[in-house]
N, CA, C and O of each residue as an XYZ file, in Angstrom:
692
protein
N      35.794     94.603    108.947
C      37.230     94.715    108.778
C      37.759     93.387    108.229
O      37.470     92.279    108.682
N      38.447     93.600    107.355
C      39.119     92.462    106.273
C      40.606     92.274    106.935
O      41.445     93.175    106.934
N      40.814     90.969    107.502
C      42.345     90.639    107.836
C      43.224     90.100    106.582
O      43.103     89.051    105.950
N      44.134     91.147    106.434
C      45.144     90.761    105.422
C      46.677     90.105    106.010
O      47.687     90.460    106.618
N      46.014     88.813    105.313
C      47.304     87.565    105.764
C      48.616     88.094    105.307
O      49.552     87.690    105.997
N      48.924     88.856    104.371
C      50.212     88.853    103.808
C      50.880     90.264    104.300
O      52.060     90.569    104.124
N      50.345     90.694    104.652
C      50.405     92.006    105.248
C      51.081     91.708    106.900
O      52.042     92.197    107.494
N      50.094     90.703    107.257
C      50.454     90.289    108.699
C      51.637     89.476    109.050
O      52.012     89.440    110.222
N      52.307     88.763    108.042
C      53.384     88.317    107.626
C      54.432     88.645    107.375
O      55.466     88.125    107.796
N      54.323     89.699    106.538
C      55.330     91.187    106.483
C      55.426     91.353    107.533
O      56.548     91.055    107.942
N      54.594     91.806    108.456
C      55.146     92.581    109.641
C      55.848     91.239    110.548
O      57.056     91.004    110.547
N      55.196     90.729    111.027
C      55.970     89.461    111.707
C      57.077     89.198    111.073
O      57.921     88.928    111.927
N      57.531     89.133    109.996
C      59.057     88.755    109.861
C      59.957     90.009    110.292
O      61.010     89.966    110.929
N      59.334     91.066    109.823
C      60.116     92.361    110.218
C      60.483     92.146    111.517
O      61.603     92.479    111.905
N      59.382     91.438    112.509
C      59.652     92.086    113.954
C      60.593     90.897    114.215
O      61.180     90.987    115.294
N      60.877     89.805    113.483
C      61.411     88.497    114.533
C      63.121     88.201    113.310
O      64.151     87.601    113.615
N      62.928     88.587    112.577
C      63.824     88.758    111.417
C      64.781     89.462    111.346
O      64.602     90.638    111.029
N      66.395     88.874    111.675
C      67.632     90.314    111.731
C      68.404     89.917    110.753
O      68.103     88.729    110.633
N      69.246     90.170    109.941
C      70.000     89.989    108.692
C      71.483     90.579    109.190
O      71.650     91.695    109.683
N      72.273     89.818    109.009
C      73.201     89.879    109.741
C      74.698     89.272    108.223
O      74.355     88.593    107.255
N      76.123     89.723    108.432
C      76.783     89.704    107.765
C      77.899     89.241    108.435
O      77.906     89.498    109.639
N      79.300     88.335    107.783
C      80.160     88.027    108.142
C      81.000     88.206    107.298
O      80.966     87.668    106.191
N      82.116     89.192    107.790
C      82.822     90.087    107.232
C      84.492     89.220    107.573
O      84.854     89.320    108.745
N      85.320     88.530    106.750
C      86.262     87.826    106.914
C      87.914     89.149    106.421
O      87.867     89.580    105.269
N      88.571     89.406    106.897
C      89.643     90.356    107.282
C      90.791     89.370    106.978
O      90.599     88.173    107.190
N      91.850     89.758    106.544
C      93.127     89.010    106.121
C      93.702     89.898    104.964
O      93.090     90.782    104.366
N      95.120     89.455    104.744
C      96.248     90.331    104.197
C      96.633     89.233    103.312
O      96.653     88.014    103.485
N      96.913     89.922    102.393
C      97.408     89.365    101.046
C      98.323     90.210    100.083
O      98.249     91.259     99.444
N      99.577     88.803    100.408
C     100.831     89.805     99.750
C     101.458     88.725     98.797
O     101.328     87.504     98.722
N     102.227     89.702     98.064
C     102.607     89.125     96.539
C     104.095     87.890     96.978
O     104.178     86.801     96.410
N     104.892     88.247     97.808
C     105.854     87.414     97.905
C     106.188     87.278     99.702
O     105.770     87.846    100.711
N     106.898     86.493     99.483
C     107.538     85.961    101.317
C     108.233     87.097    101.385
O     108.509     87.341    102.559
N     108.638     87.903    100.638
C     109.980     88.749    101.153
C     108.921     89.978    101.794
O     109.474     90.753    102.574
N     107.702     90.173    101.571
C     107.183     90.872    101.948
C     106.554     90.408    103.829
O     106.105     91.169    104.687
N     106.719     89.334    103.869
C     106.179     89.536    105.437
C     107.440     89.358    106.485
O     108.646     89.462    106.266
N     106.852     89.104    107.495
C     107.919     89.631    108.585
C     108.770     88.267    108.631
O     108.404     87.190    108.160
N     110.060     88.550    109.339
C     111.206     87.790    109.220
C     110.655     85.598    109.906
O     110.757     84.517    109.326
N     110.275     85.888    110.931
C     109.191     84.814    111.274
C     108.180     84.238    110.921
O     107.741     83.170    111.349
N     107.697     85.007    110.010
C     106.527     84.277    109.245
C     107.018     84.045    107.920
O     106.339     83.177    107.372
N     108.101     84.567    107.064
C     109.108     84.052    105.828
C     109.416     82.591    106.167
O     109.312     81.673    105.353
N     109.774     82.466    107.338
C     110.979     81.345    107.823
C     109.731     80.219    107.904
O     109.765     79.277    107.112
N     108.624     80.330    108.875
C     107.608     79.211    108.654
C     107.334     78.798    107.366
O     107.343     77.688    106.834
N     106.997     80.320    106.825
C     106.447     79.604    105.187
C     107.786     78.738    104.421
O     107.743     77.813    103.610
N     108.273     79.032    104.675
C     109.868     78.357    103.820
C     109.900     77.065    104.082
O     110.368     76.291    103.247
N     109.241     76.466    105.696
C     109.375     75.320    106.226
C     108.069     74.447    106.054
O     107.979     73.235    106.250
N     107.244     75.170    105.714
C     106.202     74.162    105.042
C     106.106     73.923    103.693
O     105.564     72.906    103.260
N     106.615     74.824    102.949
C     107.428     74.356    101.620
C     108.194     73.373    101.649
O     108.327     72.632    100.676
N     108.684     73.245    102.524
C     110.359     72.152    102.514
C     109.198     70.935    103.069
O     109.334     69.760    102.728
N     107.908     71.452    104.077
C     107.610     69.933    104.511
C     106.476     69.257    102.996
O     105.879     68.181    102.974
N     106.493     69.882    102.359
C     105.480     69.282    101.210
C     106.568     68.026    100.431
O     106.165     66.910    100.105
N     107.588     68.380    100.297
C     108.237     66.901    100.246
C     108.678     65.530    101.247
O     109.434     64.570    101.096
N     107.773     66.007    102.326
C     107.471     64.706    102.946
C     106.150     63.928    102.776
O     105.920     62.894    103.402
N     105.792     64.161    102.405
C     104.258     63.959    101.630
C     104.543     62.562    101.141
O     105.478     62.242    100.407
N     103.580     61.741    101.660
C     103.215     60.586    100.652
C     101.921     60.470    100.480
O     100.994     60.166    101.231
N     102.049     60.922     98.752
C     100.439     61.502     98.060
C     100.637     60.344     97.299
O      99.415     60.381     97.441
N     100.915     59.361     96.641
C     100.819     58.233     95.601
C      99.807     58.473     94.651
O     100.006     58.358     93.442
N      98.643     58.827     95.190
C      97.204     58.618     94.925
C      96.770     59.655     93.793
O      96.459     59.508     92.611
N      96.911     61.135     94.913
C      96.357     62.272     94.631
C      97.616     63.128     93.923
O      97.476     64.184     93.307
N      98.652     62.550     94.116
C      99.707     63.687     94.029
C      99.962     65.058     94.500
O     100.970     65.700     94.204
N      99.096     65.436     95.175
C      98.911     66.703     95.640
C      99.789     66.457     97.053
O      99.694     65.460     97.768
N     100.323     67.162     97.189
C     102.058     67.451     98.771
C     101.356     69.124     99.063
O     101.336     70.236     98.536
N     100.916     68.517    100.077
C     100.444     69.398    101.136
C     101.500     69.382    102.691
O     101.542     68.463    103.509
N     102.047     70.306    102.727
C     102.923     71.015    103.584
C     102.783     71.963    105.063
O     102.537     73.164    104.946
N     102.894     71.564    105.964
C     102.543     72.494    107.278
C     103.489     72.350    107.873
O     104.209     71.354    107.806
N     103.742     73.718    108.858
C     104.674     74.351    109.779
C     104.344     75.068    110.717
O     103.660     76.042    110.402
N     104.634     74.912    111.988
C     103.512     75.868    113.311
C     104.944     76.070    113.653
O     105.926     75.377    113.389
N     104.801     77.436    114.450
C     105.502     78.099    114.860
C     104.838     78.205    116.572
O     103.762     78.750    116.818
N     105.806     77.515    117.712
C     105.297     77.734    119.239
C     105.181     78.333    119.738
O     104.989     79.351    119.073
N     105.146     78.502    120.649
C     105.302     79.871    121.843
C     106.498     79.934    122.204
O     106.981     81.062    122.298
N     107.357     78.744    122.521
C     108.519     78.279    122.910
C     109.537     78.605    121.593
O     110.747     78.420    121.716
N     108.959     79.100    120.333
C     109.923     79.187    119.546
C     109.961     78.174    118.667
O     109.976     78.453    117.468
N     109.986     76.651    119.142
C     110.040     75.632    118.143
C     109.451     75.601    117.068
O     108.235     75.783    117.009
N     110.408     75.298    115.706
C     108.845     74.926    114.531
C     109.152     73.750    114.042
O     110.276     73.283    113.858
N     108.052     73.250    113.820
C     107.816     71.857    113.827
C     106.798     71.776    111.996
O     106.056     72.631    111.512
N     107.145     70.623    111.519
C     106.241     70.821    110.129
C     106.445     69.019    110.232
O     107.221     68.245    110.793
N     104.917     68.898    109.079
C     105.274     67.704    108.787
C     104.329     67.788    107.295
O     104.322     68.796    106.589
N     103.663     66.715    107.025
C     103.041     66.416    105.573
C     101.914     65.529    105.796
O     101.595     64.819    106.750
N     101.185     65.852    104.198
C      99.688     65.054    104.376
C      99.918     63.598    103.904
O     100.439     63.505    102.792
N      99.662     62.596    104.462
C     100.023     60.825    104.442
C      98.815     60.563    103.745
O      97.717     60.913    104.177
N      99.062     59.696    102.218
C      97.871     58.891    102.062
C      98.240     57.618    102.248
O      99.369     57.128    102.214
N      96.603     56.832    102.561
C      96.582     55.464    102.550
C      95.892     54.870    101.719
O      94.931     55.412    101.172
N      96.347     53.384    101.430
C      95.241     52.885    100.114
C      94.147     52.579    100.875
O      93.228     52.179    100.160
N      93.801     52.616    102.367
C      92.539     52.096    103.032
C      91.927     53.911    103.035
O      91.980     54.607    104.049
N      91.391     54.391    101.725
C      91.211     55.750    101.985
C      89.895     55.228    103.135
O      89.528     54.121    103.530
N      89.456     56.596    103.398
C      90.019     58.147    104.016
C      90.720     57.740    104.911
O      90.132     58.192    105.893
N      91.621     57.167    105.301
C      92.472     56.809    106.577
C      93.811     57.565    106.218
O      94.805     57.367    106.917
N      93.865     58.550    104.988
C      95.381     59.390    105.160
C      94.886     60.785    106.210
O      93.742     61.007    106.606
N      96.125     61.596    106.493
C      95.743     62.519    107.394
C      96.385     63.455    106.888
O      97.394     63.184    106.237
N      95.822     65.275    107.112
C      96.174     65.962    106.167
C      97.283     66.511    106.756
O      97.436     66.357    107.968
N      98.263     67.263    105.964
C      99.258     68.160    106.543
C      99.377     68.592    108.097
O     100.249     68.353    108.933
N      97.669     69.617    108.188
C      97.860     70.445    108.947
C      97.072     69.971    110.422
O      96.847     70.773    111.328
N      96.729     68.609    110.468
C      96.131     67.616    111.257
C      97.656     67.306    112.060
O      98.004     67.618    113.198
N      98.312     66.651    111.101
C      99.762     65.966    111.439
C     100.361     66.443    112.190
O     100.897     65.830    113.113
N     100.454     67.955    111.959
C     101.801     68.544    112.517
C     101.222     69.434    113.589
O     102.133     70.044    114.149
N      99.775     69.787    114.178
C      99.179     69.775    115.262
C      99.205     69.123    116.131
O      99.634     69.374    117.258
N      98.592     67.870    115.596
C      98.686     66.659    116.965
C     100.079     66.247    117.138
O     100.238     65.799    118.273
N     101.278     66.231    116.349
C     102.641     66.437    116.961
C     102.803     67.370    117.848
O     103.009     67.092    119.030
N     102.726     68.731    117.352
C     103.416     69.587    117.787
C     102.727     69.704    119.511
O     103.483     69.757    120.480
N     101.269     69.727    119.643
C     100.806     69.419    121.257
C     100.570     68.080    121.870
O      99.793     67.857    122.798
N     101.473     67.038    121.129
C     101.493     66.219    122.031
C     103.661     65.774    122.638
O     104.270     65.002    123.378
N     103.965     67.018    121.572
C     105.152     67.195    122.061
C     105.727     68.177    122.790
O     106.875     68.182    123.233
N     104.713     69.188    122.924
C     104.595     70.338    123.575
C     103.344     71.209    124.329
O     102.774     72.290    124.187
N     103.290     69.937    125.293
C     101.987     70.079    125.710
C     101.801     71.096    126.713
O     102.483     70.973    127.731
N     100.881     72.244    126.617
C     100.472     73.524    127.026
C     100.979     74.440    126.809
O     100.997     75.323    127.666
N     101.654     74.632    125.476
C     102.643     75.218    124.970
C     101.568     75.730    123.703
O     101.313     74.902    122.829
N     100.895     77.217    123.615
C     100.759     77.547    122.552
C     101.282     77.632    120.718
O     102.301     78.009    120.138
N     100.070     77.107    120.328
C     100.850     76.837    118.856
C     100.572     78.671    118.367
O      99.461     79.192    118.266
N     101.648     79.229    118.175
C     101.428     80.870    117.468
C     101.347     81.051    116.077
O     101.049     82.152    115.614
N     101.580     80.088    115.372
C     101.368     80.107    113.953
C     101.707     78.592    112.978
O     102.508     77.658    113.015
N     100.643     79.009    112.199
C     100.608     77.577    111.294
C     100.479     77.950    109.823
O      99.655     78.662    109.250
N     101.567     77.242    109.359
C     101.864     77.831    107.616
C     101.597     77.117    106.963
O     102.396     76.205    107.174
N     100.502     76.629    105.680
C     100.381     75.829    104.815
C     101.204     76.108    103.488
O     101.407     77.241    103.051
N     101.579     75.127    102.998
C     101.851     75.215    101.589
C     101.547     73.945    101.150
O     101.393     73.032    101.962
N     101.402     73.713     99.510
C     100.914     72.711     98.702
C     101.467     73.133     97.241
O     101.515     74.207     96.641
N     102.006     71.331     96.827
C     102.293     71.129     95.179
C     101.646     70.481     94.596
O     101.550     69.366     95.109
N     100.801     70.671     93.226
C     100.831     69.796     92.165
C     101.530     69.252     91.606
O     102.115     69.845     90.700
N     101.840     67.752     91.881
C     103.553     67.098     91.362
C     104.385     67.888     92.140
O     104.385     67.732     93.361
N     105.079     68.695     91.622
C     106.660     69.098     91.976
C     106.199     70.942     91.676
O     107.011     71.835     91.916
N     105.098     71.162     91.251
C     105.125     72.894     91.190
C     103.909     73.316     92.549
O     102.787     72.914     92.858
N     104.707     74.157     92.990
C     103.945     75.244     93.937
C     102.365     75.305     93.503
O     102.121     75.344     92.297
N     101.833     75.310     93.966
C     100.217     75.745     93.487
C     100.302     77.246     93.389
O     101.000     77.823     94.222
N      99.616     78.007     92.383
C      99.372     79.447     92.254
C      98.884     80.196     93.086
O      99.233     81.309     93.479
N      97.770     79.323     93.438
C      96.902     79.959     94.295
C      96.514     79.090     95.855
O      96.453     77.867     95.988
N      96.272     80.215     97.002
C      96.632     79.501     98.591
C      95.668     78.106     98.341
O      94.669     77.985     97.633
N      96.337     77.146     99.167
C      95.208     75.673     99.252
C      94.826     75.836    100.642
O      95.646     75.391    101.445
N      93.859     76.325    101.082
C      92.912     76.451    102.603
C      92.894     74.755    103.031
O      92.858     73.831    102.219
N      92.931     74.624    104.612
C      92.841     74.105    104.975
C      90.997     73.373    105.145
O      90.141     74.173    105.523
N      90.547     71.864    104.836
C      89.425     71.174    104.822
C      88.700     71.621    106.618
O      89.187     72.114    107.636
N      87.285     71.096    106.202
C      86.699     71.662    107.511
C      87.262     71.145    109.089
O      87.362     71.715    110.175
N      87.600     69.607    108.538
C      87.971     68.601    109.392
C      89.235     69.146    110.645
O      89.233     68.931    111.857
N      90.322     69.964    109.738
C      91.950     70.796    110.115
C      91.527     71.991    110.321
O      92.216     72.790    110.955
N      90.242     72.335    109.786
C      90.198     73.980    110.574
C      89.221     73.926    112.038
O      88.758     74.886    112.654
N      89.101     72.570    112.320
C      88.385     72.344    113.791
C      89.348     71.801    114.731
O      89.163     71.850    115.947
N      90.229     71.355    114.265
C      91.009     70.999    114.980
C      92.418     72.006    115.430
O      93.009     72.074    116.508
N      92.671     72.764    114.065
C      92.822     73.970    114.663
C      92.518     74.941    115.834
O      93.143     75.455    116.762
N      91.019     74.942    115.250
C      89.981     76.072    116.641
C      90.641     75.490    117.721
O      91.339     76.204    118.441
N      90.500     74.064    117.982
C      90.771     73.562    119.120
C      92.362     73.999    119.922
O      92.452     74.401    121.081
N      93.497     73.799    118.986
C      94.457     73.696    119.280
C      94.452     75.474    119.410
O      95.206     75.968    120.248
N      93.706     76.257    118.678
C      93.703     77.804    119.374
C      93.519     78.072    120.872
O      94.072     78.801    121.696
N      92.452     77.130    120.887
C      91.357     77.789    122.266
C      92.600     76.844    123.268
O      92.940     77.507    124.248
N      93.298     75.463    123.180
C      94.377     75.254    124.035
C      95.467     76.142    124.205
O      96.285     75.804    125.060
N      95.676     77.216    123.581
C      96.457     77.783    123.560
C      96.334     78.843    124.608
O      97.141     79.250    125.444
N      94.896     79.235    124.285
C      94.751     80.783    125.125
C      94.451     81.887    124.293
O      93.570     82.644    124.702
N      95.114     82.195    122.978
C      95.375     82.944    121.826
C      95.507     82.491    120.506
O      95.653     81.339    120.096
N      95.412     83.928    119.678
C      94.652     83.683    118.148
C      96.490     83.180    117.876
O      97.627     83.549    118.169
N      95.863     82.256    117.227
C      96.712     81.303    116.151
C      96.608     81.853    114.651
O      95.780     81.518    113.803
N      97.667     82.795    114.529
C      97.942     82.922    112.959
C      98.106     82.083    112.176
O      98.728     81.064    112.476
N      97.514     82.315    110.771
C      97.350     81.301    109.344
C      97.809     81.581    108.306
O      97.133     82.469    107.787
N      98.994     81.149    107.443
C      99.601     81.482    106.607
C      99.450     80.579    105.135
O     100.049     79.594    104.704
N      98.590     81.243    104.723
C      98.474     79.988    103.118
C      99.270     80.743    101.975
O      99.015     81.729    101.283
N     100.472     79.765    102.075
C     101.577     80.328    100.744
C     101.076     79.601     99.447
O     100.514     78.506     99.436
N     101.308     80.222     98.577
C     101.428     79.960     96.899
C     102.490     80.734     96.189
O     103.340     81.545     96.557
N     102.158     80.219     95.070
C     103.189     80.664     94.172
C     102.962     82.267     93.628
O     103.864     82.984     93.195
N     101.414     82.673     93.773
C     101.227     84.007     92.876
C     100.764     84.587     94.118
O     100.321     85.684     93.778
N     100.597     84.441     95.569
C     100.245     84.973     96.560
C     100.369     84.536     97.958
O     100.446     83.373     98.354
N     100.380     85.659     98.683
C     100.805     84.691    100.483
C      98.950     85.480    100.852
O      98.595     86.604    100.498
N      98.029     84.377    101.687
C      97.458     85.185    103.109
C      97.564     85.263    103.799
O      97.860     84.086    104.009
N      97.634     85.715    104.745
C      97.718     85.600    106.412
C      95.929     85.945    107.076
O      95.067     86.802    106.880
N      96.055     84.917    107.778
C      94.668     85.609    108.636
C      94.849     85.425    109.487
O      95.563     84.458    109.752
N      94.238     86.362    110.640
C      95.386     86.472    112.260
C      95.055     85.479    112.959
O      95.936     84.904    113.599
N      93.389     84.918    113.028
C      93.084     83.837    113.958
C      92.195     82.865    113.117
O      91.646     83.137    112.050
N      92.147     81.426    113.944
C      91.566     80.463    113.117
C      89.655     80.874    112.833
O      88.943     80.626    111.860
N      89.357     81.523    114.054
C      88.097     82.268    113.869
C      87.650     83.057    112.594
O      86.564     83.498    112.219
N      88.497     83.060    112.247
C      88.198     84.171    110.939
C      87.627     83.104    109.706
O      86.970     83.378    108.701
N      88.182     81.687    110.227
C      88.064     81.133    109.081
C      86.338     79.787    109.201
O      85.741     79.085    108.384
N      86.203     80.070    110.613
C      84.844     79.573    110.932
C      84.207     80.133    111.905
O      83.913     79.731    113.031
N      84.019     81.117    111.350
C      82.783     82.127    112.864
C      81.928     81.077    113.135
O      81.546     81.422    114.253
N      81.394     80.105    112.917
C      79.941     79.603    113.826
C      80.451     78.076    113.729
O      80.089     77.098    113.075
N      81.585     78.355    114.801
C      82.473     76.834    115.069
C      81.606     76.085    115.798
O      80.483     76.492    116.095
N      82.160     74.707    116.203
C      81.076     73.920    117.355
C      82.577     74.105    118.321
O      83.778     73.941    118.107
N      81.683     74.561    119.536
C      82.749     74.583    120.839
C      81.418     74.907    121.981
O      81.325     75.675    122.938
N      80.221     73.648    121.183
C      79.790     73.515    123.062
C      79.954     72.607    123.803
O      79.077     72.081    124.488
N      81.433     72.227    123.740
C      81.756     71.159    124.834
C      82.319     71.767    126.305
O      82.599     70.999    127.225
């Protein structure tokens, strides 16, 4: 009897081998007038916060707005520094405000927006890996999924929780 290596290989991957898919869910609509009266009003306010932005550098005015549990919304902007990477982005900023001004107070929604110069970007600007962990975090302080709103000029998304946007987060602390 002749042992066939490749044969035996085949089968061993079959048996130890699962293929698996990650399927990301979110809504995408053509204008603000299309979503609900509370999530218009955030996006409107992280628009308004992209002119607090001091981009010198990059020019790019990146804009965020969270919406509380308590109701409050709070926005601020992405800061550069000439000692780069020491600027901090939009949606960093107005997190660590918003729970260290409202501490145990779920953040229920967080709205990005972003300009090139002085025009809207076309298309949504997603938040870097760095703001979507710190997000997770400020989710899992919460208790509940933290809605995500990336406005542009030719489209809005919404995705309901920050999970959607990193299934295989680090949270083994």
């Amino acid at each position: 009897m002749c042992f066939n290596y490749h044969k035996f290989i085949k089968f061993a991957v079959k048996q130890f081998y699962m293929k698996k898919k990650i399927v990301i869910e979110y809504q995408e609509f053509s204008s603000a007038d299309q979503l609900s009266k509370a999530d218009a009003e955030l996006l409107k306010e992280a628009v308004s916060a992209t002119e607090l932005s001091y981009s010198p550098f990059s020019k790019f005015r990146v804009g965020a707005a969270v919406r509380m549990a308590n109701g409050q919304i709070l926005k601020a902007a992405n800061q550069e520094s000439e000692a780069f990477p020491s600027g901090l982005c939009a949606e960093r900023s107005v997190l660590f405000y918003a729970l260290s001004k409202y501490p145990g107070v779920a953040v229920e929604a967080l709205a990005i927006a972003a300009k090139k110069g002085r025009k809207l970007t076309a298309t949504p600007t997603r938040p870097c890996g760095a703001c979507i962990q710190v997000m997770l975090d400020a989710q899992k302080r919460g208790g509940k999924p933290m809605k995500i709103i990336l406005g542009a000029a030719e489209k809005i998304e919404v995705i309901s929780s920050v999970n959607d946007l990193i299934p295989f987060s680090f949270d083994n602390l």
